[in-house]
Backbone as a ProteinNet text record, in pm:
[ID]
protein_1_A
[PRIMARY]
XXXXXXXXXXXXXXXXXXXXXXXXXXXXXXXXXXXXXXXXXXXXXXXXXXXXXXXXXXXXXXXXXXXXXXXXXXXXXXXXXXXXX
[TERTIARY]
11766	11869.6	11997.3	12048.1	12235.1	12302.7	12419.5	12489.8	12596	12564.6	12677	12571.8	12485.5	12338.2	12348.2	12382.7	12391.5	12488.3	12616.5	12724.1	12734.9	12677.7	12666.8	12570	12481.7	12343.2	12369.4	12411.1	12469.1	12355.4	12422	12316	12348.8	12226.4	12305.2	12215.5	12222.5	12178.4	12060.3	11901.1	11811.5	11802.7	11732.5	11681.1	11571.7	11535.1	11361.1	11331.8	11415.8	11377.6	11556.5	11481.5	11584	11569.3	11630.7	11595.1	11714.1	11691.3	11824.6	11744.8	11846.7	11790.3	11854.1	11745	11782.4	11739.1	11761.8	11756.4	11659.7	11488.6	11432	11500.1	11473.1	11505.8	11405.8	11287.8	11134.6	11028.9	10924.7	10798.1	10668.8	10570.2	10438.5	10341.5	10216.6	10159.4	9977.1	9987	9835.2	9722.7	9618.2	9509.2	9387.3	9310.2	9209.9	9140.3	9017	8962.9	8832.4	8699.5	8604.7	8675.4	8584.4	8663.3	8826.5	8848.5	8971.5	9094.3	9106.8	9191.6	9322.1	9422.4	9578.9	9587.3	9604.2	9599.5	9715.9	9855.1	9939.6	10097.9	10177.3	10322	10330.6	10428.8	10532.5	10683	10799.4	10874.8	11018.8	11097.5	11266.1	11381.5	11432.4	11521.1	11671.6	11736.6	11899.4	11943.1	12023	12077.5	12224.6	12274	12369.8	12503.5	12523	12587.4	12570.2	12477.7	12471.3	12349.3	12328.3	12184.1	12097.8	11969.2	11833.6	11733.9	11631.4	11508.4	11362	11286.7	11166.2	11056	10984.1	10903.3	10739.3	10653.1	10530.4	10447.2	10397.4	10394.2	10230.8	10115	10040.4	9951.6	9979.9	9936.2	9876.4	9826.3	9738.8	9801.5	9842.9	9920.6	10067.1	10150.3	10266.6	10203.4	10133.6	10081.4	10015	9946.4	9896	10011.2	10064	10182.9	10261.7	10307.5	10374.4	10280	10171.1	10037.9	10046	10124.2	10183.9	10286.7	10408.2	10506.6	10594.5	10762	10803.4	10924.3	10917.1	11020.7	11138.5	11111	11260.8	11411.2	11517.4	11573.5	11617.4	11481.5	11495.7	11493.2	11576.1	11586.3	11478.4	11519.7	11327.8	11454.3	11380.8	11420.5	11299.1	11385.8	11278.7	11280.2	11178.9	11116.3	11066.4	11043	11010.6	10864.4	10856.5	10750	10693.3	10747.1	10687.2	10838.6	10743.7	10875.8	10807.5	10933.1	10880.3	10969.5	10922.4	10938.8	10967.2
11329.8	11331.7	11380.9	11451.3	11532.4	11413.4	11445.7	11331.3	11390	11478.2	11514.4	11426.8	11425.7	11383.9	11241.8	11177.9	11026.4	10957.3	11055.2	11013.2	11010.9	11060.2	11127	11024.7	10959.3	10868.1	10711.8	10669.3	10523.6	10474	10310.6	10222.4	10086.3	9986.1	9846.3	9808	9695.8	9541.3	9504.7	9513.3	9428.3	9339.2	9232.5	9083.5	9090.3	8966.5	8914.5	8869.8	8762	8630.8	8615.6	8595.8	8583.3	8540.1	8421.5	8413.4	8396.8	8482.8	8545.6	8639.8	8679.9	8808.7	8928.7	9035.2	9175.2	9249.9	9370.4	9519.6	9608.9	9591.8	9705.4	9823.6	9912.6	10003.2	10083.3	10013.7	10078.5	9997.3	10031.2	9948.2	10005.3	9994.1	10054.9	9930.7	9993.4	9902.6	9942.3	9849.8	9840.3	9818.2	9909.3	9882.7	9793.1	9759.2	9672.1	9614	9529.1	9492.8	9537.5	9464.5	9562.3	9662.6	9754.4	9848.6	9926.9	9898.7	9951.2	9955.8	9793.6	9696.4	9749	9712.5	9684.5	9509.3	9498.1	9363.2	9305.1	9383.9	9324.5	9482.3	9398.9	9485.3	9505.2	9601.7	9590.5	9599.5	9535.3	9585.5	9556.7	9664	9677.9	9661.3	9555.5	9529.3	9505.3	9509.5	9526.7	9394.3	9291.6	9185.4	9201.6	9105.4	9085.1	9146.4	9112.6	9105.6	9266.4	9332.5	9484.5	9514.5	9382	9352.5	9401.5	9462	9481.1	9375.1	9399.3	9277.9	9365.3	9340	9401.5	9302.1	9298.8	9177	9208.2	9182.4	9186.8	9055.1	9125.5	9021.3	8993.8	8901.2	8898.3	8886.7	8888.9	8837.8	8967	8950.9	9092	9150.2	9036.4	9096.3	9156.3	9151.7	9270.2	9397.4	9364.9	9487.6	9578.9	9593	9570	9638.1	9571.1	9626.3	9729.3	9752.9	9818.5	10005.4	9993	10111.8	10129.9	10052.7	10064.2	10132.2	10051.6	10076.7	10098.9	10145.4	10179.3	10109.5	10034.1	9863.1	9925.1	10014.6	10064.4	10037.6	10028.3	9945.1	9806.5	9792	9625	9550.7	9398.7	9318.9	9172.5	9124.4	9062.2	8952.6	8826.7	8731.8	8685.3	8674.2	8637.5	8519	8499.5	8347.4	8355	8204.8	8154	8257.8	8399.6	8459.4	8520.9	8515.3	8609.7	8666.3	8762.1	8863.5	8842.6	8778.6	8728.3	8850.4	8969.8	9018.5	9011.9
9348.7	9448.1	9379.8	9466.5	9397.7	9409.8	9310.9	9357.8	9466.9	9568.7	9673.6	9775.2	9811.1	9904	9829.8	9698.2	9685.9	9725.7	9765.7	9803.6	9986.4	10029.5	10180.4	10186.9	10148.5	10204.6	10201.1	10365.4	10369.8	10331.6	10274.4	10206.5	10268.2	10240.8	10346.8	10215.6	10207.4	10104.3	10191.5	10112.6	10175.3	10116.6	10186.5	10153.1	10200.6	10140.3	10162.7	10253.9	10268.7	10348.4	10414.9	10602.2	10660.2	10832.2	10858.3	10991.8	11084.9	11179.5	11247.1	11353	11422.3	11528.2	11436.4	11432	11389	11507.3	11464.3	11542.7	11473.2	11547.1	11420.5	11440.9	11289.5	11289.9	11250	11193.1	11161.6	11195.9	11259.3	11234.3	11229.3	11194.5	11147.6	11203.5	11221.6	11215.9	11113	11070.4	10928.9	10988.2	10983.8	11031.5	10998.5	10972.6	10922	10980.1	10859.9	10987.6	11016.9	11118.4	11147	11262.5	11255.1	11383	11328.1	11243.3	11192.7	11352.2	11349.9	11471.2	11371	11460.2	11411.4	11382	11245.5	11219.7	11153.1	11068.6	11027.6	11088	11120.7	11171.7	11009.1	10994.8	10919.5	10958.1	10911.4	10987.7	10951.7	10958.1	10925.2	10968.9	10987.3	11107.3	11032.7	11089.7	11075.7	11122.4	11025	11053.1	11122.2	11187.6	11214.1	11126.4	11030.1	10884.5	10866.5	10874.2	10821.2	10715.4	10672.4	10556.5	10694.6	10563.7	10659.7	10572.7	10651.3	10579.3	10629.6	10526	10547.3	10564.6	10658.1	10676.6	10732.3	10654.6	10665.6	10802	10891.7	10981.4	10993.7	10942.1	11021.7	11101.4	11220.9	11335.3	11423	11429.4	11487.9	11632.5	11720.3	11838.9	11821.2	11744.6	11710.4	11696.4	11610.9	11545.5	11635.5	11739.3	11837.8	11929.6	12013.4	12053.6	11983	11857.1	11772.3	11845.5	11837.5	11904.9	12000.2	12087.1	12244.2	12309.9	12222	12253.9	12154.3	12129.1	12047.4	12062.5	11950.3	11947.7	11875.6	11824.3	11720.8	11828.1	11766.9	11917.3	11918	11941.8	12013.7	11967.3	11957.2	11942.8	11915.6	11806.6	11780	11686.1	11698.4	11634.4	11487.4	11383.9	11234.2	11227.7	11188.4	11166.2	11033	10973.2	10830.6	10835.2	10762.3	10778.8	10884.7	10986.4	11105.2	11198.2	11275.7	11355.3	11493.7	11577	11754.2	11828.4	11866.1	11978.9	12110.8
[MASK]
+++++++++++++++++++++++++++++++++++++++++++++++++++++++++++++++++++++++++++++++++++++

């Protein structure tokens, strides 16, 4: 990376662990599984504060949905280890 493109490329502070309502701003979802099902989200959400958090979710119905519809956007509250939509 240049440093004109390191200077131009906003940055926010992630964390690990965080429970709060964010704003994803990415999500994927991991396949697995027999049948190669959607079985774990992944997912990037934007805190309140301006911190983001990256959070591995899983429960097979996010993930699931994530193949549906497109949550980037929306509003999802974090929990001790999981992301409630």
């Amino acid at each position: 990376m240049t440093p004109e493109i390191r200077a131009d490329t906003p940055r926010c502070d992630v964390v690990g662990e965080a429970c709060d309502e964010a704003v994803v701003v990415s999500c994927t979802a991991a396949l697995g599984g027999p049948g190669k099902t959607p079985s774990r989200a992944v997912v990037s959400a934007d805190l309140p504060d301006g911190r983001r958090v990256l959070r591995v979710h899983a429960e097979p119905e996010l993930a699931q949905r994530i193949t549906q519809e497109e949550l980037c956007g929306h509003l999802v509250h974090l929990e001790a280890g999981s992301v409630r939509a």
